[in-house]
C-alpha positions as CSV (number, residue, x, y, z in Angstrom):
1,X,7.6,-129.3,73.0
2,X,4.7,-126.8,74.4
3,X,1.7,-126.6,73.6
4,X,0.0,-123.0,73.7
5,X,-3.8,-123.1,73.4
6,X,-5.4,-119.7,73.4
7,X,-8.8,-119.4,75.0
8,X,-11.3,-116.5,74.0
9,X,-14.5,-115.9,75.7
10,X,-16.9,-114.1,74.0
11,X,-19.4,-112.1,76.2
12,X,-22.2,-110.9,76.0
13,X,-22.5,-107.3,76.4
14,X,-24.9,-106.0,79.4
15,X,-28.6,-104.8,78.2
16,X,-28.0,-101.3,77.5
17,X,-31.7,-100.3,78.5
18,X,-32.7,-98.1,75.6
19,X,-35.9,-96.9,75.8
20,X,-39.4,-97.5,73.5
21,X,-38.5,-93.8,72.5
22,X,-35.9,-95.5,70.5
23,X,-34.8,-96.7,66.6
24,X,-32.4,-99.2,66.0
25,X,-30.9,-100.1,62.7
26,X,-31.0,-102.9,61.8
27,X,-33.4,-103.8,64.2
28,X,-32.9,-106.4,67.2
29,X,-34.4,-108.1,70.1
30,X,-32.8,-107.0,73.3
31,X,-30.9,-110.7,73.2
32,X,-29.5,-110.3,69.4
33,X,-28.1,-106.4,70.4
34,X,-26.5,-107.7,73.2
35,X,-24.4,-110.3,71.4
36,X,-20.5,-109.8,70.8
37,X,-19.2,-108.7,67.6
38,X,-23.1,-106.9,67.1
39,X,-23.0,-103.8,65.8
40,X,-26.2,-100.9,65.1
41,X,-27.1,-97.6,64.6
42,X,-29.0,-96.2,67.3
43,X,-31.6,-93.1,67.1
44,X,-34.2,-91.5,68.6
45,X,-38.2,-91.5,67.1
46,X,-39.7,-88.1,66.3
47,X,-40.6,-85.7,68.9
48,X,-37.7,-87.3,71.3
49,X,-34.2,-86.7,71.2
50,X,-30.7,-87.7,73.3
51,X,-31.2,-87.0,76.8
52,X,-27.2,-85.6,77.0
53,X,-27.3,-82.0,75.7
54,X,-23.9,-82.5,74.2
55,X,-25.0,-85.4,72.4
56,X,-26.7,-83.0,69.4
57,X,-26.4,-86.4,66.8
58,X,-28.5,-88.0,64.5
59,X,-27.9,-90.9,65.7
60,X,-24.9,-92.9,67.3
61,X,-23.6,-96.4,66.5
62,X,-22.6,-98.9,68.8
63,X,-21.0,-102.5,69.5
64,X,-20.5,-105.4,71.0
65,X,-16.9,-105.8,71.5
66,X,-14.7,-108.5,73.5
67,X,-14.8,-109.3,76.9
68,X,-18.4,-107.4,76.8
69,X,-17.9,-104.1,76.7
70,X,-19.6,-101.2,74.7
71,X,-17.5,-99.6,72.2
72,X,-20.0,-96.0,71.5
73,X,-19.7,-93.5,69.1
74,X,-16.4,-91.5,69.8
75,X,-18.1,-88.5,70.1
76,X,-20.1,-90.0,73.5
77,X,-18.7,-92.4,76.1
78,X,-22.2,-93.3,77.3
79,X,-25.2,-95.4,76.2
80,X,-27.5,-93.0,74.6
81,X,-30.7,-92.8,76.0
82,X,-34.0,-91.1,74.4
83,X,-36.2,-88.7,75.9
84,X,-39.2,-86.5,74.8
85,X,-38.1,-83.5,73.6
């Protein structure tokens, strides 16, 4: 008789570093965004927008997933950052 045991480790994700040029929805400390399975809606505040030119969004949504890495919007790979427009 075997005995299989499966072990999953939930990581955190790493501190994206979003800026105070940015919204979140819902919104979180830092140490709740970053926690797996997390998932929000991210945005910029008026008069800034995403510093990739071919990020022309609203906003993007991203999360948490397992083994702690970022899953992002499909239509951008990276973290979105905010800048003044």
């Amino acid at each position: 008789m075997y005995l299989h045991l499966a072990f999953f480790c939930f990581v955190d994700c790493p501190n994206p570093m979003l800026t105070d040029a940015t919204d979140l929805n819902p919104a979180e400390t830092t140490q709740q965004l970053v926690q797996f399975n997390k998932e929000f809606t991210v945005s910029c505040k008026n008069g800034h927008g995403f510093q990739s030119d071919e990020l022309n969004l609203p906003s993007v949504r991203m999360k948490c997933m397992y083994g702690g890495k970022w899953l992002i919007d499909q239509r951008t790979r990276t973290i979105p950052k905010c800048k003044r427009k």
